[in-house]
Each structure stands twice: as C-alpha cells, then as structure tokens.
C-alpha positions as CSV (number, residue, x, y, z in Angstrom):
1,X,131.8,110.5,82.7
2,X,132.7,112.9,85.3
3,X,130.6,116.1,86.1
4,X,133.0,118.7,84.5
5,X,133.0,116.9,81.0
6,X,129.3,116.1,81.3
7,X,129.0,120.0,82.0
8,X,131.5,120.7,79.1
9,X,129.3,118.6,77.0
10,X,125.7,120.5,78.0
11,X,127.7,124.0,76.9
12,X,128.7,122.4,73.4
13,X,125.3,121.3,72.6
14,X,124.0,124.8,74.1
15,X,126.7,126.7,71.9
16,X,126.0,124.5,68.7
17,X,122.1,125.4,69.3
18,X,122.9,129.2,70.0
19,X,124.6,129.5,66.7
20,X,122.4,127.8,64.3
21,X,124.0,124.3,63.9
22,X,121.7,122.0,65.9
23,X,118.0,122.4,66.3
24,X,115.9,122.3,69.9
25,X,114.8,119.0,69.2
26,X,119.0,117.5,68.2
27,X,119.5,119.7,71.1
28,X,117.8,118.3,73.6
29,X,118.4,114.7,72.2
30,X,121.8,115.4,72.8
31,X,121.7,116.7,76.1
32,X,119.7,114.1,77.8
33,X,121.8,111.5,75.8
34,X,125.1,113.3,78.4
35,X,122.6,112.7,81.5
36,X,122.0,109.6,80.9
37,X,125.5,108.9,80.6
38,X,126.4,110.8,83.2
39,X,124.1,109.7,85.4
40,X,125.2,105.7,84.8
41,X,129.0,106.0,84.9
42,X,129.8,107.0,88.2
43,X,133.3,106.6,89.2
44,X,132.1,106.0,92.7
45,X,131.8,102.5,93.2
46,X,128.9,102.7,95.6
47,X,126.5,104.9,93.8
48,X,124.2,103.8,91.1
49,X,121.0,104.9,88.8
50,X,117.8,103.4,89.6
51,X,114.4,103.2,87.5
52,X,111.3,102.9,89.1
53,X,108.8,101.3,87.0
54,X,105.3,100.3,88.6
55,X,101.5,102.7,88.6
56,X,101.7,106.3,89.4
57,X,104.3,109.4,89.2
58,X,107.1,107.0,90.3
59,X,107.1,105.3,87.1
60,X,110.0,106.0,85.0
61,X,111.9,108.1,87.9
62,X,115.3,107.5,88.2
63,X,117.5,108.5,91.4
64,X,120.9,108.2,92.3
65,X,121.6,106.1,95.3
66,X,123.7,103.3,97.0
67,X,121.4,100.4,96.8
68,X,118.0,99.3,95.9
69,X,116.2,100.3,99.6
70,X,118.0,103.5,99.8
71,X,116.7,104.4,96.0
72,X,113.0,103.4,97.4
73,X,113.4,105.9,100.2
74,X,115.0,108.5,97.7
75,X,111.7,108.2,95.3
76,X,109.4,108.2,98.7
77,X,111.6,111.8,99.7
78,X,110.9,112.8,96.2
79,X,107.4,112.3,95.6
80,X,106.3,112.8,99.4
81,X,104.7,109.8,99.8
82,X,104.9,107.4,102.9
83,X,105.3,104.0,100.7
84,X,105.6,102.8,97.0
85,X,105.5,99.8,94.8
86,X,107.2,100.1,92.5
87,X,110.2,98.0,91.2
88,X,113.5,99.2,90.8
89,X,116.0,98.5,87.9
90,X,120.0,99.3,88.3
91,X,120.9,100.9,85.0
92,X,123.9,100.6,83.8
C-alpha cells in the first residue's frame, strides 16, 4: 500500500467516525489495521518493518529500516539508550 491510499484510507475511517457510522473503538481498529499494512508492504525493496520483542520499552516497537542492525540502531535512536537486547522480527 502506498502512502497516498493509506492516507486516503485514515480519512474514510475518520469521515465514517465523524458522521455516525463507525464507533471510536471500529475506528481505531480500522485505522491501525491501514498502518500495519502500510507499514509491511513497502514497494521499496530495501525497507522493511521490524518488531522488537525482549524486557523493557523496546518490546513490541516496530521501526522501519533496511536490515536487522540498522533497525537495532533505529530502536537505540528511539528510546536514547546506548544498547539493547532485544530480538528483532521482519514482519511481513
């Protein structure tokens, strides 16, 4: 999914919720349902989602980034710490 339709997809579920039809909680299943797709259908070949899973805030985080080391230093960035462990899973 590209950015445009993800966006055009946000404004429906935003519109739908402004007028009545959906409710906050269908609302925000829906929205985080186009992240999530979104944000593992890149049609660059060289990015890809990572989830951090391991003790601490970085569990659960996922970034954006071109491999496995480069998402580490991404969640370090993030969270302002100087080293994690924490393992990563590509999502697809």
């Amino acid at each position: 999914m590209d950015r445009i339709s993800a966006l055009r997809n946000v404004e429906e579920a935003l519109r739908a919720f402004e007028a009545g039809e959906a409710d906050l909680e269908s609302t925000e299943r829906r929205v985080a349902t186009v992240l999530r797709t979104y944000a593992t259908e890149f049609e660059d070949g060289d990015l890809a989602a990572y989830r951090a899973s391991g003790e601490g805030r970085a569990d659960g985080l996922v970034v954006v980034a071109e491999s496995p080391t480069d998402a580490e230093r991404r969640l370090r960035d993030l969270l302002d710490a100087e080293s994690l462990d924490v393992d990563l899973e590509r999502l697809r």
